[in-house]
MITORVEX-645389 format. One line per 3 residues: number of its first residue (from 1); for each residue y, x, z of N, C-alpha, C. Coordinates in steps of 0.05 Angstrom, whole numbers. Layout:
<sites>
NUM = Y X Z Y X Z Y X Z; ... $
</sites>
This chain:
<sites>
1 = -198 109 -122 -181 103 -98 -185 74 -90; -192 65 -57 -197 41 -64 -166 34 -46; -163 11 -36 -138 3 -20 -161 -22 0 $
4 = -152 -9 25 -158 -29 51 -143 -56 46; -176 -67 49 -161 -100 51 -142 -111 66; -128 -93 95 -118 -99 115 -87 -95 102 $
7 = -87 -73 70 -60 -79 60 -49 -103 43; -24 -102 36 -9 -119 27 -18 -131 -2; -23 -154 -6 -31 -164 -38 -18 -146 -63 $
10 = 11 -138 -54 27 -121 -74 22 -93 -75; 8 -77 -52 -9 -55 -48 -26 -55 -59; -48 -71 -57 -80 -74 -69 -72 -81 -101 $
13 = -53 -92 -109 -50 -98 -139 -52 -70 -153; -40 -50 -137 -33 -29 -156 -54 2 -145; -76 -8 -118 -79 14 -119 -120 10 -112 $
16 = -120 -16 -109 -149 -22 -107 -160 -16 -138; -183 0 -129 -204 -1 -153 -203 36 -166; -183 47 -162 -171 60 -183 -180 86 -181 $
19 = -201 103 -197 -211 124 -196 -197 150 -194; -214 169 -179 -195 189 -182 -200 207 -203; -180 214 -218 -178 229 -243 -175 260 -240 $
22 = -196 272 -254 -194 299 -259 -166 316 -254; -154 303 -279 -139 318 -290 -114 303 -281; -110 287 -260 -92 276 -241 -79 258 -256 $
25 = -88 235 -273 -81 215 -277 -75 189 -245; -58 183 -249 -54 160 -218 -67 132 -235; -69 130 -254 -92 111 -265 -116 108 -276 $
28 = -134 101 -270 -165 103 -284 -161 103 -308; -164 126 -329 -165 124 -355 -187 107 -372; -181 108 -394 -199 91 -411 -222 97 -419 $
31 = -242 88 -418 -265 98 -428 -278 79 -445; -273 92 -479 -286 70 -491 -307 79 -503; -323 98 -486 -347 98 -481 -366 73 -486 $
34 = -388 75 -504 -405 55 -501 -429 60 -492; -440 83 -485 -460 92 -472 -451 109 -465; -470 121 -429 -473 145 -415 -493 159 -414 $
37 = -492 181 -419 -523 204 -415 -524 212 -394; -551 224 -380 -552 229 -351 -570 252 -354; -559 275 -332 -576 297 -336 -608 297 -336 $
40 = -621 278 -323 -648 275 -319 -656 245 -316; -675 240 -330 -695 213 -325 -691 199 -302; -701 210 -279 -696 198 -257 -666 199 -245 $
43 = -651 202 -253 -617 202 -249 -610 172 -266; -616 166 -294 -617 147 -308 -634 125 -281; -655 122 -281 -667 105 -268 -650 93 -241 $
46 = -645 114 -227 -622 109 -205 -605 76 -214; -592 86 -235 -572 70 -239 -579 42 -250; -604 50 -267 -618 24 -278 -626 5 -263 $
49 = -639 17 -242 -654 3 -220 -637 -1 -193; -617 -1 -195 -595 -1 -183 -590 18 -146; -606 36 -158 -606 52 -129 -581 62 -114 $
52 = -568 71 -148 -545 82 -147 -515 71 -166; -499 65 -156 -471 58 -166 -467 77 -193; -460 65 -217 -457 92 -237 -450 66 -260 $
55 = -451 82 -289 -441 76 -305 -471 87 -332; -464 56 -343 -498 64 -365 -486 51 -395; -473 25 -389 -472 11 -412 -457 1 -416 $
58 = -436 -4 -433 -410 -15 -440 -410 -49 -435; -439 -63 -453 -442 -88 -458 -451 -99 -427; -460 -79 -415 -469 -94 -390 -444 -95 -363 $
61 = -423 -77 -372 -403 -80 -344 -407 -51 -334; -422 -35 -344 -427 -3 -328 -412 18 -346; -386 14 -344 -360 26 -353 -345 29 -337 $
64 = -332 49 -330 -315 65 -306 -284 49 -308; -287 42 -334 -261 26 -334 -260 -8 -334; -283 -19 -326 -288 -46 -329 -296 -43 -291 $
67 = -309 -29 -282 -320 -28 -255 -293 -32 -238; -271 -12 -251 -248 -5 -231 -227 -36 -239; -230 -37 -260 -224 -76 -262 -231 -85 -240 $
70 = -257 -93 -239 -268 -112 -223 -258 -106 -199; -260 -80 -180 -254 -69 -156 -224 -93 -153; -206 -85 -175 -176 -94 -170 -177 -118 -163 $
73 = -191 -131 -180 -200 -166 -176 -209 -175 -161; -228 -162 -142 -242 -179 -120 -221 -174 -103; -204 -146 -102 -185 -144 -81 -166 -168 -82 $
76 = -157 -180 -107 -132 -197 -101 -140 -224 -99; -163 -224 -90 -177 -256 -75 -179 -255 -53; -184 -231 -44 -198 -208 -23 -226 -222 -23 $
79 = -242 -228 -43 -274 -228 -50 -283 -201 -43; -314 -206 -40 -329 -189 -38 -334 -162 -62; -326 -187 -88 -343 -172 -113 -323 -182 -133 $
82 = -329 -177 -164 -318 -194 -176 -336 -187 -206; -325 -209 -225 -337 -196 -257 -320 -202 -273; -318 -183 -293 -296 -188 -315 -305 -198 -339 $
85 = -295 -211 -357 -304 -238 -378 -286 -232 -400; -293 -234 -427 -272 -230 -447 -262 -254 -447; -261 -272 -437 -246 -297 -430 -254 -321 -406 $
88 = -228 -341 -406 -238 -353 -374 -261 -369 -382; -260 -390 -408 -279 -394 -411 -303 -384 -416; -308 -350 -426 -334 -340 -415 -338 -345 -393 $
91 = -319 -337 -372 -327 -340 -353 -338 -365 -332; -326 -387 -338 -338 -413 -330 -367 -419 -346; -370 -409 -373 -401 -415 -382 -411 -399 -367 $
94 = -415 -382 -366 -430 -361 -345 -437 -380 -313; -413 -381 -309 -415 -393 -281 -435 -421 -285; -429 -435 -297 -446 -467 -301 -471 -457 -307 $
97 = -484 -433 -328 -501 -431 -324 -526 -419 -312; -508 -403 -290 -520 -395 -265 -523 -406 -232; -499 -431 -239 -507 -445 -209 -499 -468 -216 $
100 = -500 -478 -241 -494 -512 -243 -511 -519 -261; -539 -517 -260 -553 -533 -275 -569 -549 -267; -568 -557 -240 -576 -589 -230 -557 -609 -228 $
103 = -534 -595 -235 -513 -615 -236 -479 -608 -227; -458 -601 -250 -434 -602 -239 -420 -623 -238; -399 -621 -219 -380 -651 -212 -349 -628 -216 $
106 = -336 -653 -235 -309 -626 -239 -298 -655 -235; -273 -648 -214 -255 -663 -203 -224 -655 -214; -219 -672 -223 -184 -680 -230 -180 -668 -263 $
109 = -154 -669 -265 -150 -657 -296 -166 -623 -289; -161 -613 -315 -170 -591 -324 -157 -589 -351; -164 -554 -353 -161 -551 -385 -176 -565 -404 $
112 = -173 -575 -427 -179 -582 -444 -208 -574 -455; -209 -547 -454 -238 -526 -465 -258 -535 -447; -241 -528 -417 -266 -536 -402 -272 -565 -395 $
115 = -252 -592 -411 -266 -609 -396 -288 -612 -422; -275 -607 -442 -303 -606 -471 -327 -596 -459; -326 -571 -446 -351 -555 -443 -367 -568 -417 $
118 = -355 -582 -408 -372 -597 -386 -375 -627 -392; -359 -637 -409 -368 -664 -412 -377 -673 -429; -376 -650 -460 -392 -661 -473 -416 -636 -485 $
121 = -413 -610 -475 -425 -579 -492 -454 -585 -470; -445 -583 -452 -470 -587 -431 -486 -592 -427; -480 -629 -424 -499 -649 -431 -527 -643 -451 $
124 = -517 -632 -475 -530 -629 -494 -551 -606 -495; -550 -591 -471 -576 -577 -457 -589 -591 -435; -582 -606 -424 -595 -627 -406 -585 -623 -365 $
127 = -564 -614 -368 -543 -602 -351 -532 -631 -341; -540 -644 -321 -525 -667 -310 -491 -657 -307; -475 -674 -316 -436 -669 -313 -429 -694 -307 $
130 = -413 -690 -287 -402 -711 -279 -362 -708 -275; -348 -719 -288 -320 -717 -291 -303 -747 -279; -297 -739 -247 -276 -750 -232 -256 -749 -230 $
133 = -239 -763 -236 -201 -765 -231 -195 -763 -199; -175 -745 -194 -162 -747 -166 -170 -774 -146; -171 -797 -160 -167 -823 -151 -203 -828 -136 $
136 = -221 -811 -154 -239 -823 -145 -264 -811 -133; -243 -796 -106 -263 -785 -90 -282 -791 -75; -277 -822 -76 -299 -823 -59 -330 -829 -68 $
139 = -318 -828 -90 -359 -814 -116 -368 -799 -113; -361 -767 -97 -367 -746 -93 -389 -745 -81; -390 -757 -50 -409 -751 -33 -437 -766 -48 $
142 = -438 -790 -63 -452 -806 -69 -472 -774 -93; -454 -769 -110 -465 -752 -134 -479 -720 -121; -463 -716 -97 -473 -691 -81 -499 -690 -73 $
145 = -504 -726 -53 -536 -737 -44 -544 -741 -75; -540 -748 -96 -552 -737 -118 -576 -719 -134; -563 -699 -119 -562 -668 -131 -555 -658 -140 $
148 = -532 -659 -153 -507 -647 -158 -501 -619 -142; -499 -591 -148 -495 -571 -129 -468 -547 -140; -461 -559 -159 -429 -546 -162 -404 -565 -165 $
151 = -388 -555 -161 -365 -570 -153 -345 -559 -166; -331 -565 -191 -308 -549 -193 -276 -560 -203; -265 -541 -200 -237 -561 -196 -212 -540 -201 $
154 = -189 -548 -216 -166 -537 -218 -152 -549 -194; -129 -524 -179 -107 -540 -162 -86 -515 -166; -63 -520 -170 -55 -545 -195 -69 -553 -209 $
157 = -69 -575 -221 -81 -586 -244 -69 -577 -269; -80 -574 -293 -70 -572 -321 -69 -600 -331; -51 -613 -344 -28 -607 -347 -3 -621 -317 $
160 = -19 -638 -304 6 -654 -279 1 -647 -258; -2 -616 -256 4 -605 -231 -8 -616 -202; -33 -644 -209 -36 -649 -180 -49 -628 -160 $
163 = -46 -630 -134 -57 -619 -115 -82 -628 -91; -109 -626 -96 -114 -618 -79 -130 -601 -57; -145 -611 -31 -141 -608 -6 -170 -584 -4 $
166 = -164 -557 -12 -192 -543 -15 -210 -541 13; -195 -533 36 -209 -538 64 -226 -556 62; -213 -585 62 -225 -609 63 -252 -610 43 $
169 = -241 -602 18 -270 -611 -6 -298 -584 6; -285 -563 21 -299 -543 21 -315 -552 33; -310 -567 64 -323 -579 82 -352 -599 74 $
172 = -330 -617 55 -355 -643 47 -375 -627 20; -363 -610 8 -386 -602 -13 -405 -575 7; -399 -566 21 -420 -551 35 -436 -559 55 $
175 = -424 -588 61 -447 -600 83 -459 -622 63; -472 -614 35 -492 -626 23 -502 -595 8; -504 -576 10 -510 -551 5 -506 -540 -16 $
178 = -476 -552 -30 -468 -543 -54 -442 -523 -60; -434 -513 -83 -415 -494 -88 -393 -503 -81; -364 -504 -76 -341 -502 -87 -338 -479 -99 $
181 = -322 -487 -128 -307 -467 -141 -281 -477 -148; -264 -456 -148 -230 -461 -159 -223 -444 -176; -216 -464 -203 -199 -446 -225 -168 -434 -202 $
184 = -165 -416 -202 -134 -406 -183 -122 -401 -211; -118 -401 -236 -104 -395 -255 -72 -401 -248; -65 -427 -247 -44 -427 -251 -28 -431 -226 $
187 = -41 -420 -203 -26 -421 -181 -32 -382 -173; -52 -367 -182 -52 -340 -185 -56 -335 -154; -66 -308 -151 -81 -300 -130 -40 -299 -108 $
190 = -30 -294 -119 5 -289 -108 8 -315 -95; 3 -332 -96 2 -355 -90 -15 -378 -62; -36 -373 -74 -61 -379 -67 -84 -366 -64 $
193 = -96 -370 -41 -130 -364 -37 -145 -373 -28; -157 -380 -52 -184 -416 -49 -216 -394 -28; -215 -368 -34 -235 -368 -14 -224 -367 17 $
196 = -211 -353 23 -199 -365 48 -196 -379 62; -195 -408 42 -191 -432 52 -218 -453 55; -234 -430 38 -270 -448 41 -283 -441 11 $
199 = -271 -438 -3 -282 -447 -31 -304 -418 -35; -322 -430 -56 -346 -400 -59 -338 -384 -69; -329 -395 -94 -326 -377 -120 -286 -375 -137 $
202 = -283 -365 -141 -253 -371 -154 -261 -356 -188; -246 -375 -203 -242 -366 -232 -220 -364 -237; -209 -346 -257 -189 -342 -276 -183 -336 -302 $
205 = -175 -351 -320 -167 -339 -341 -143 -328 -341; -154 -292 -343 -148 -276 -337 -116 -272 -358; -118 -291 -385 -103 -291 -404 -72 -289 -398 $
208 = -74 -311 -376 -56 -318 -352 -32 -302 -343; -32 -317 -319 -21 -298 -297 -31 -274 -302; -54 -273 -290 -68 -235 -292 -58 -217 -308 $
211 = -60 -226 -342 -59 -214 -359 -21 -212 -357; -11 -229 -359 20 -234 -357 43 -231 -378; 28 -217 -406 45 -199 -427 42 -223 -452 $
214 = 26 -241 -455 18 -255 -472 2 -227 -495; -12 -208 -489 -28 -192 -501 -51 -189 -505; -67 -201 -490 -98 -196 -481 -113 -223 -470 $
217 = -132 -220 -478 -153 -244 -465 -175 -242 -454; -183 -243 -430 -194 -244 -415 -195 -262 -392; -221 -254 -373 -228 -278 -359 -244 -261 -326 $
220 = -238 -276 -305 -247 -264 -281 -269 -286 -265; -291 -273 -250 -296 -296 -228 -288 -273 -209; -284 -285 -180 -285 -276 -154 -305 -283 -140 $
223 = -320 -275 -113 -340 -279 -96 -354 -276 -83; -376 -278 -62 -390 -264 -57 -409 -246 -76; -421 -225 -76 -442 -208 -82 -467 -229 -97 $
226 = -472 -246 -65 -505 -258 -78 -495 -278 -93; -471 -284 -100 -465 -310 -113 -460 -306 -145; -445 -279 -145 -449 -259 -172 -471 -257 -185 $
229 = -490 -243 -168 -506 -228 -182 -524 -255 -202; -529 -273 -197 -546 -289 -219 -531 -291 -249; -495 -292 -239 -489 -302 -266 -486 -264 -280 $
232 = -492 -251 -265 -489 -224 -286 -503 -216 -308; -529 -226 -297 -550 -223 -331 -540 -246 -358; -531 -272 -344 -517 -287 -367 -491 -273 -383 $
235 = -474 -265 -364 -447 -249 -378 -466 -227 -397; -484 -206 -389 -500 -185 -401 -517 -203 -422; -526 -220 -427 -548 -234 -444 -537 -249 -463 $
238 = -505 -261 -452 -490 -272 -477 -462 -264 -493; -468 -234 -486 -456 -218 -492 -420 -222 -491; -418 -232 -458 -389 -235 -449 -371 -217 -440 $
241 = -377 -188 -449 -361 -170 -439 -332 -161 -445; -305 -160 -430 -286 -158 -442 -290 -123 -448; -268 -115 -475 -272 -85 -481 -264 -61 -456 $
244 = -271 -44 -455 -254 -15 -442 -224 -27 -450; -214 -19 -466 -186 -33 -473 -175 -44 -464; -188 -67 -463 -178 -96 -454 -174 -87 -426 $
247 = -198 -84 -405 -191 -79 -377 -177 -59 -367; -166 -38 -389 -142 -23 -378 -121 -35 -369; -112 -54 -406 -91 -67 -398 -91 -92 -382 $
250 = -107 -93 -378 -107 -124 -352 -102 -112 -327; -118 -77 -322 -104 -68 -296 -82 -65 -290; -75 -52 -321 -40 -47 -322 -22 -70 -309 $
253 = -34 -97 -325 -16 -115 -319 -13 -124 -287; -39 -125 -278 -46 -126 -247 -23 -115 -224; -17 -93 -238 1 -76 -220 27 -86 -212 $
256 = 40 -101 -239 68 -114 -229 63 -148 -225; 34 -153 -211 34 -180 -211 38 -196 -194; 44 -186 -181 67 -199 -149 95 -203 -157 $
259 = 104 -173 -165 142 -183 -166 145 -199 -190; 119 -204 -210 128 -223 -241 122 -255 -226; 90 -261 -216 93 -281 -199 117 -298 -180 $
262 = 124 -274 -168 147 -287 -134 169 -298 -156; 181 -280 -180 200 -284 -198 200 -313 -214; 170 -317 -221 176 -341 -236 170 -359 -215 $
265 = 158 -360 -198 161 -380 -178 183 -394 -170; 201 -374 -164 232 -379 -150 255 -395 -178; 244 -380 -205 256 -392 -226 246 -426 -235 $
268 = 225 -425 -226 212 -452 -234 221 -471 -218; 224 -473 -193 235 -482 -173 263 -487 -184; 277 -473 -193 303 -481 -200 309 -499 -221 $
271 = 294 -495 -244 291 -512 -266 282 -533 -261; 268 -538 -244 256 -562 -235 269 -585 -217; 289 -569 -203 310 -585 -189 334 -587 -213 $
274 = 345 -580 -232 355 -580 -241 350 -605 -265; 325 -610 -275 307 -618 -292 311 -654 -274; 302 -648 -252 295 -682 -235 329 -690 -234 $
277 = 351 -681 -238 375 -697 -239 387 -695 -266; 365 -692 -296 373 -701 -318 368 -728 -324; 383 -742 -342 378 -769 -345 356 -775 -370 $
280 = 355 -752 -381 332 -750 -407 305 -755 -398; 299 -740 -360 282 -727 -357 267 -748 -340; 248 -767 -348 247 -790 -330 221 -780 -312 $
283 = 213 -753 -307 195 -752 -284 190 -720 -284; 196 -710 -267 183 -678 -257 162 -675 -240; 140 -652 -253 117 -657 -233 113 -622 -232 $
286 = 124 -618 -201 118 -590 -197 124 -597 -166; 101 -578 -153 92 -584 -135 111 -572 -106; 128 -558 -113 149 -546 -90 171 -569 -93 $
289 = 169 -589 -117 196 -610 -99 187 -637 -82; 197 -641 -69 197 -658 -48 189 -692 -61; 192 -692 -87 185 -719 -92 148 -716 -103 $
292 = 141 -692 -106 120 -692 -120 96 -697 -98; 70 -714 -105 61 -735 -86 33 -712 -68; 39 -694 -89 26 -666 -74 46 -648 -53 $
295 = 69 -647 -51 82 -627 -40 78 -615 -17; 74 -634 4 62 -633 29 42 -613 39; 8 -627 13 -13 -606 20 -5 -581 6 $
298 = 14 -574 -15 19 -557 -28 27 -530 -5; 51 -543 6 58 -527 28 42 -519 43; 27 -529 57 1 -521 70 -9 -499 57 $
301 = -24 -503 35 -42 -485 23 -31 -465 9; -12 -471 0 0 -451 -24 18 -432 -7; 25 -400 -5 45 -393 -8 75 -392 -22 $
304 = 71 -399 -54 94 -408 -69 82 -429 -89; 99 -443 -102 92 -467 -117 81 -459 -151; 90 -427 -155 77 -428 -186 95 -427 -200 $
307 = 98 -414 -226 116 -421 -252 114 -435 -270; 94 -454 -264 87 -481 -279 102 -512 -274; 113 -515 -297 120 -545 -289 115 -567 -308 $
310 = 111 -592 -306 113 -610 -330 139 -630 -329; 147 -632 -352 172 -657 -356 159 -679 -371; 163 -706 -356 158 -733 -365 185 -733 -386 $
313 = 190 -735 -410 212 -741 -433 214 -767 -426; 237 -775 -423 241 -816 -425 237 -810 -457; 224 -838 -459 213 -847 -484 186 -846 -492 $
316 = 185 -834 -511 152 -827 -525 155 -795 -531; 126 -797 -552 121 -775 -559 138 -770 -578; 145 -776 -579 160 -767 -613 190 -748 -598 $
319 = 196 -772 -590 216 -768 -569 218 -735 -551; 197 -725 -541 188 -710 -525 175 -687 -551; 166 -689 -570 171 -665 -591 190 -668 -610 $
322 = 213 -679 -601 242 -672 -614 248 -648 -586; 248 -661 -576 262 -632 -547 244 -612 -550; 219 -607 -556 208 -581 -558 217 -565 -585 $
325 = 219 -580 -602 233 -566 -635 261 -559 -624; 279 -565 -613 304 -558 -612 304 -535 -588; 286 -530 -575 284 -509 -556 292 -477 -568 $
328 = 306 -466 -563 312 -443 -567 293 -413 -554; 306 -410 -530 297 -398 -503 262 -400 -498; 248 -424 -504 223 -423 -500 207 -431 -519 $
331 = 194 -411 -528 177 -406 -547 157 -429 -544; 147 -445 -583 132 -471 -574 106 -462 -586; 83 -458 -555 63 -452 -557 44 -447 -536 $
334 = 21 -458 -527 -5 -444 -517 3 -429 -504; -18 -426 -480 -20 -414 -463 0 -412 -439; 6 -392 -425 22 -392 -400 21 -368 -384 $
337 = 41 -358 -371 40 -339 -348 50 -307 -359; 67 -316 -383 63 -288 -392 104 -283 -381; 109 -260 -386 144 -255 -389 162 -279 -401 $
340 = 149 -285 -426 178 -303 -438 161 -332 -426; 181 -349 -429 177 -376 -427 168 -389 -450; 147 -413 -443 126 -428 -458 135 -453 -460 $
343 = 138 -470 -484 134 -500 -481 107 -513 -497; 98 -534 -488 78 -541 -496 71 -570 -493; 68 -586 -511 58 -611 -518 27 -621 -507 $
346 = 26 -624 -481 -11 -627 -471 -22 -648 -503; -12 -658 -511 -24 -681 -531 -36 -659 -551; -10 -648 -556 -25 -634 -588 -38 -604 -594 $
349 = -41 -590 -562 -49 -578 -560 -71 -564 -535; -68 -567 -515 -89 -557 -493 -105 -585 -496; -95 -612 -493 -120 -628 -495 -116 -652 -516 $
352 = -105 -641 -533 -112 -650 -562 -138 -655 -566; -153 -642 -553 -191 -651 -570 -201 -675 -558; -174 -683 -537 -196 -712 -517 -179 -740 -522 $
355 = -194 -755 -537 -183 -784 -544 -157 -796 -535; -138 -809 -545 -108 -822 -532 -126 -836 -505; -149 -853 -512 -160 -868 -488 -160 -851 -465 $
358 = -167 -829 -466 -183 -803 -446 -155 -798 -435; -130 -787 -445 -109 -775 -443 -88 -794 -429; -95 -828 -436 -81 -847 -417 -102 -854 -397 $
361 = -131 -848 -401 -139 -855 -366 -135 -834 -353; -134 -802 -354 -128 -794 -342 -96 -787 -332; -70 -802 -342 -47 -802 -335 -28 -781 -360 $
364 = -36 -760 -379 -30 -746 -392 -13 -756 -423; 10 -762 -416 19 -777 -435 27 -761 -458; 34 -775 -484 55 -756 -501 82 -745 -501 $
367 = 90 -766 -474 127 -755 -469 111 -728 -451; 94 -707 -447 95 -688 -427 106 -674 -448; 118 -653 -434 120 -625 -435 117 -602 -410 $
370 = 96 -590 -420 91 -562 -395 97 -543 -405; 123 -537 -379 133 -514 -387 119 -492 -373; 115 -468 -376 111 -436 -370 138 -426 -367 $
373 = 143 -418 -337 160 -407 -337 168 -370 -335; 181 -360 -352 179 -330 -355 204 -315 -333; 206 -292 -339 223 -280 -324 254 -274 -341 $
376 = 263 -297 -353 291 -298 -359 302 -307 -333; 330 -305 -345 348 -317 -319 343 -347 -323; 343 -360 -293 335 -388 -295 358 -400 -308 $
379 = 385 -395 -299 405 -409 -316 399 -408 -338; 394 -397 -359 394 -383 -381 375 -410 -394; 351 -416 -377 333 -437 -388 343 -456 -387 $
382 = 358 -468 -360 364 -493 -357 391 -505 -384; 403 -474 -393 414 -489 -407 409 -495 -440; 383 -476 -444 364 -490 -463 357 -512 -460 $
385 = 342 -529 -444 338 -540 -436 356 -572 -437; 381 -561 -426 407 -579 -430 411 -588 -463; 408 -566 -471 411 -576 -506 392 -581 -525 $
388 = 365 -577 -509 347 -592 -518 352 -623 -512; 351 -627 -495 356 -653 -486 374 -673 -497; 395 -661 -499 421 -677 -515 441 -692 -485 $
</sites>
């Protein structure tokens, strides 16, 4: 069953992709099928040689239940195409090494994995990387006349939420004939849509938002067709395939990923106003309040601000993992985007692997805490929160 792009994001979540079943399942069943047999030689060939749409090989993506994945995924970018990844970071190696190997430029914070895998995993195949702070755009055009031809970038940022201006970067990186790509992770397709706005390619770890349950791990790109197909033999060659399994339940989760999104959106927002008139709390950086120095383009681009926020702790670190040990309500740990609520220390965990030097030039102190916000009642957090605090 597919769903017209002309419907609703919360339509296409639950009905793009989805095969029709024999035996009247309303969801594509599982197939943990690892090979397909075909009545005749030349029926096989069809599919090998890509004449015909079908299903051959588990490891390569030609699984009835990894295909009808993808279908869901390109729909909630409204991309052309999409591929599914047993994780985001499969999926960014894949990507770097099918259209960034004359050179990527990754602008502003990032996750931790990936700024490792670009600033220092890379290099070490002979992959020019280049890693810019918000502040210093105006290096870009210089490294683009370069040769530099990918571009990639979180908005939000991991872990301080900055924002920016995808139109704009789309503009200056395509009039030197290079990629934009956008991690959309933590602003989620409910939110945001970087191709819309210019960008080539969109990534996700799927672990995320997508996934939503804290159960599964996986990883998405979005895009055009011809922009896909190079990194497909890498996902097939480095054996990046998420299971039959896995892409059930990632469709599953797909389905309620609008009303779990709009939900923590509206909850994060509250915590966050609530959070900027504590006296513990000497800085909030989430991008729907009015002091945050992104808010502005946020509104612009974003439909809702996300269930991500960070708290500046007055004091230090120490300071700032006393309030995460006394947290009740939010579980202290990794990752983000799932039902319950997340707290997390950027120091000692997402980018723990990059030097105190690295972590104060790029602004990432030890008083953060980033929270994940889940689908409790927001009161309910803020007054965790309150007694974390003291």
């Amino acid at each position: 069953m597919s769903a017209p792009t002309e419907n609703s994001l919360a339509t296409r979540c639950v009905h793009a992709g989805e095969r029709t079943d024999p035996h009247g399942s309303p969801q594509t069943p599982i197939y943990t099928t690892t090979t397909f047999a075909f009545p005749t030689t030349a029926a096989l060939l069809d599919v090998v040689e890509g004449r015909v749409a079908g299903s051959l090989y588990t490891r390569y993506g030609l699984n009835p239940s990894i295909l009808a994945l993808e279908e869901k995924l390109a729909a909630l970018e409204g991309a052309e195409a999409a591929l599914a990844f047993a994780s985001g970071m499969a999926a960014e190696s894949a990507l770097f090494f099918a259209h960034g190997r004359e050179g990527i430029v990754c602008i502003g914070d990032a996750y931790g994995g990936t700024l490792e895998l670009i600033g220092q995993q890379l290099p070490l195949l002979g992959i020019p990387t280049h890693l810019l702070l918000g502040h210093e755009l105006e290096q870009l055009d210089g490294l683009l006349a370069d040769g530099a031809r990918l571009v990639f970038l979180e908005t939000p940022t991991n872990p301080a939420l900055e924002i920016f201006d995808i139109a704009a970067l789309a503009e200056q990186v395509h009039a030197r004939g290079a990629l934009l790509v956008v991690d959309n992770t933590f602003a989620s397709p409910v939110n945001q849509q970087p191709l819309a706005l210019g960008a080539d390619l969109v990534v996700h770890s799927a672990t995320k938002y997508l996934g939503g349950h804290s159960d599964l791990t996986a990883g998405a790109l979005m895009g055009a067709r011809a922009l896909l197909d190079p990194v497909w033999n890498w996902r097939k060659n480095l054996g990046q395939m998420p299971a039959p399994e896995t892409a059930a339940l990632l469709a599953r989760s797909l389905r309620s990923l609008v009303v779990r999104v709009r939900q923590q959106s509206a909850s994060a927002l509250i915590v966050a106003r609530a959070m900027e008139a504590h006296p513990r709390v000497a800085r909030v950086l989430y991008p729907g309040l009015a002091s945050c120095p992104g808010h502005a383009l946020a509104a612009r681009q974003m439909s809702g601000f996300g269930g991500m926020l960070t708290l500046e702790i007055a004091g230090d670190g120490v300071a700032a993992t006393a309030v995460a040990d006394r947290l009740e309500l939010f579980a202290l740990a990794p990752s983000l985007g799932g039902v319950e609520s997340l707290v997390t220390q950027p120091c000692t965990t997402t980018h723990h692997g990059l030097t105190p030097e690295e972590r104060a030039r790029r602004g990432i102190s030890d008083a953060m805490l980033r929270l994940s916000i889940g689908l409790e009642d927001a009161e309910d957090l803020i007054a965790d929160l309150h007694r974390a605090l003291g």
